[in-house]
N, C-alpha and C positions, 0 to 999 in steps of 0.2 A: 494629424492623420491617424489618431487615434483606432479610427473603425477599420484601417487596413492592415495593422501591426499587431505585437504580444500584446502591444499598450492596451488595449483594450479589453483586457485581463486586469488590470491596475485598478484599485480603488484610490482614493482622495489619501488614504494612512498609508507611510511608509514602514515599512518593516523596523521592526526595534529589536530583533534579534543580535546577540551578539557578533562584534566584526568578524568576520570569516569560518564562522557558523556554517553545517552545512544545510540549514534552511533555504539559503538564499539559492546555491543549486536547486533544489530540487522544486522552489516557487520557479524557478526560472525555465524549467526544464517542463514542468506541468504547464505552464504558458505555451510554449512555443509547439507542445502536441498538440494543446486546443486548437491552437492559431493553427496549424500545420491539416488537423482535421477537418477544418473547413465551418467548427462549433461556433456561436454563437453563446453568449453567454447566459440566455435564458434557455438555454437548450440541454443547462448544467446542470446536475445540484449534488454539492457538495457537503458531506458531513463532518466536519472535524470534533476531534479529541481534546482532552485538554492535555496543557501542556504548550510546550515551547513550541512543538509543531501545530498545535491546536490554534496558537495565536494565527496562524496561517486566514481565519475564518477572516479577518481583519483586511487581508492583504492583496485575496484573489475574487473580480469581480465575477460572480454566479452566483447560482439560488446556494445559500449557505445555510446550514445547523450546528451551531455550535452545543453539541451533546453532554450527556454526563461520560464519565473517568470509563472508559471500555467500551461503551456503548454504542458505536461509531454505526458497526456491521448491522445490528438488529434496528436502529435507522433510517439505514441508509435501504433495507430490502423491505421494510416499506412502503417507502418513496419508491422504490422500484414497484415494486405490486400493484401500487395504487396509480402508476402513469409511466407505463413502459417503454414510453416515449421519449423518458431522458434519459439524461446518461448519467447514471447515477454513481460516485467516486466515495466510497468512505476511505478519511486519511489519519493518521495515528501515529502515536511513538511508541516505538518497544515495550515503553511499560505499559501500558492501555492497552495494546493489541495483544501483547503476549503473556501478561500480570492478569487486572481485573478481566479483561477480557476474551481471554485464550477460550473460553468455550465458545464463542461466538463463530471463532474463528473456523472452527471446527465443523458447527454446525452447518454453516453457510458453506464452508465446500462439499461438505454431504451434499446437501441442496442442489448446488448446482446453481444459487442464485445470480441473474445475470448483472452483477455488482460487479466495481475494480478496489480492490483495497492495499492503497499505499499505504505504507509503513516506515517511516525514519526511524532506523535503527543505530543507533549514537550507544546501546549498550550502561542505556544511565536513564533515571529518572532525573532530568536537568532544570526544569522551572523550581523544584524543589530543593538544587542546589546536588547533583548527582548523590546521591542514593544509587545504590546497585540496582539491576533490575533483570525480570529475567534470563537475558541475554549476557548477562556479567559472566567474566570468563573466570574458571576457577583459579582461587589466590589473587583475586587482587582486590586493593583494599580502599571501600569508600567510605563515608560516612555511615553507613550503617554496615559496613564487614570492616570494623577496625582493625578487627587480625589479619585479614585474608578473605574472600568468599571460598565458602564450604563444599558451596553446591553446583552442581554440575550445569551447566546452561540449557535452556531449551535451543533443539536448531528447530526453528519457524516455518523453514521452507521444506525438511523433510515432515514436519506436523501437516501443516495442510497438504502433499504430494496424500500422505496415505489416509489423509479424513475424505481424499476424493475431489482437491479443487482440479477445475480444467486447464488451468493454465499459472503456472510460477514460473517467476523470475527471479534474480537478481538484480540491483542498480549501481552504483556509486553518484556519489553526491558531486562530487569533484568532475563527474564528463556529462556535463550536461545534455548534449549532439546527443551520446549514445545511449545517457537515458529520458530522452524525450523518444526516441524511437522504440525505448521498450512500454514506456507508457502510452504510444500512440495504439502498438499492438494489444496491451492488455483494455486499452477501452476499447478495441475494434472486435474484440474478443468477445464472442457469444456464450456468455455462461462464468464463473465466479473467476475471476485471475486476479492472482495474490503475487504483490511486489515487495520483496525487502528490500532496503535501501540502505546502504551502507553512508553512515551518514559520519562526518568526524565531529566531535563536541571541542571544542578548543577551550573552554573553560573546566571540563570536568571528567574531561577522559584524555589523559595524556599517553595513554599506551596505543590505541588504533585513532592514531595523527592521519592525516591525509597520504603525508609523505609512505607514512606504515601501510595505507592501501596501496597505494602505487607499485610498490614491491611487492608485494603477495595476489593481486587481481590479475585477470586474465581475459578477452573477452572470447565467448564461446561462439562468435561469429564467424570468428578469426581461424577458427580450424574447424575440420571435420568433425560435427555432431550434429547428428539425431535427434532434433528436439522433439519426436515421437514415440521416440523407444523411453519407456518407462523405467524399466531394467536401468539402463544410462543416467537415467534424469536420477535412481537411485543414488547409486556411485556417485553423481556430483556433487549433489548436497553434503554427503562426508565425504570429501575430500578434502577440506584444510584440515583436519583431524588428522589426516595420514599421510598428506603431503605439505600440508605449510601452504596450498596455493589454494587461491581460492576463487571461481568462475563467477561474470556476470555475464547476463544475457537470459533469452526465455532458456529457461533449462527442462519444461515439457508443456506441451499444448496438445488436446484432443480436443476432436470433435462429438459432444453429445447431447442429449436433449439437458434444457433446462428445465427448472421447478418450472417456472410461469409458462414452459408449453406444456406441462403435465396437467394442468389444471384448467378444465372447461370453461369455469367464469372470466379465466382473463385473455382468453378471444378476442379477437376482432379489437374495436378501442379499450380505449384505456378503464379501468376499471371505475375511477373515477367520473367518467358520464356515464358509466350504467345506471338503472332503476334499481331498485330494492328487490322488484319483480326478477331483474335480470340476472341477478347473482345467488339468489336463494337456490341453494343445492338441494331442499327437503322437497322441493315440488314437482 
């Protein structure tokens, strides 16, 4: 009964992720929002990264791209452009979203493009055998910071809050329930919403364990907040910096125009049945 369940998100390849990887959350979690939306699986396309989460492309039945190293976001908008009809998901790991291709990232919340970009963030470049990446907290030491890392980390989610995305989250990899409900909301979401995902690596990040989430997450469901107020959503994203805690849930969502309604030619259908005639802006 395939066609009534996640099953139906399942391809013939079984995941080869490490055992208790937090891949397997967040395949399982991205399933059951499909299944929960009502999607169909030609109604999908998904672009993944390379990388341990990139192997993903493998795993989840929809229109899939398996892109170059960053390249997920410029992709994935696209496929948006060209048929706005799907639902179009670029997915990545820290080092690909927030390394090669942090400008992307940037650019597309300017935009406004109506893209969902998941991000498993595990704080390691891991197919490659952890390498630090930009998310590496300072002082700690991987194969390529033998002494320490030097460098301050980037935080992702206040990057895109002030490059202008309309909607950021947090997730954890470890609750699935409650993050297939933020990934349900970020695809239902009209214009760019960007999800970090706190992801644990059990081969190559021994300091943010599952268990070390559990004790510092919080969900912002769970108490009174504002996921309108700007100001707020500021303050949240530095707060494990000043408190040790750290929030998941939508942490701010507005309502605004996107790229593709600012633009005449992609009207009405999809761009891909227009004429030549019908999209030429010179005439």
């Amino acid at each position: 009964m395939a066609e009534n369940s996640v099953a139906k998100f399942n391809t013939v390849i079984k995941p080869t992720w490490c055992p208790g990887c937090g891949n397997y959350g967040i395949w399982n979690a991205m399933k059951m929002a499909l299944f929960e939306l009502g999607l169909e699986p030609h109604e999908i396309f998904v672009v993944y990264d390379i990388g341990c989460f990139g192997n993903g492309a493998n795993f989840l039945k929809t229109y899939v791209c398996h892109s170059l190293h960053g390249r997920t976001v410029p992709v994935a908008m696209g496929a948006k452009l060209g048929n706005k009809e799907l639902k179009v998901i670029a997915m990545s790991g820290d080092g690909g979203a927030y390394g090669e291709g942090i400008q992307h990232l940037i650019h597309a919340a300017r935009y406004n493009v109506d893209i969902t970009y998941i991000v498993a963030d595990n704080q390691r470049f891991s197919l490659t055998t952890g390498q630090a990446s930009p998310i590496t907290k300072k002082g700690i030491i991987t194969k390529t910071t033998p002494f320490g890392e030097i460098k301050e980390p980037v935080n992702p989610i206040l990057l895109s809050l002030n490059a202008g995305a309309s909607m950021v989250a947090r997730g954890f990899a470890g609750d699935q329930k409650h993050l297939a409900e933020i990934i349900k909301k970020a695809i239902e979401h009209k214009g760019f919403s960007h999800i970090d995902i706190l992801q644990p690596c059990v081969s190559f990040n021994k300091e943010n364990t599952a268990e070390w989430y559990r004790e510092v997450i919080y969900k912002l469901d769970e108490h009174k907040y504002n996921s309108s107020d700007k100001e707020s959503a500021l303050i949240k994203v530095e707060e494990f910096e000043k408190t040790g805690k750290m929030p998941i849930g939508i942490i701010y969502e507005e309502k605004k125009k996107t790229y593709e309604d600012q633009i005449p030619q992609l009207k009405d259908e999809p761009l891909f049945e227009k004429s030549l005639e019908e999209i030429n802006c010179f005439e």
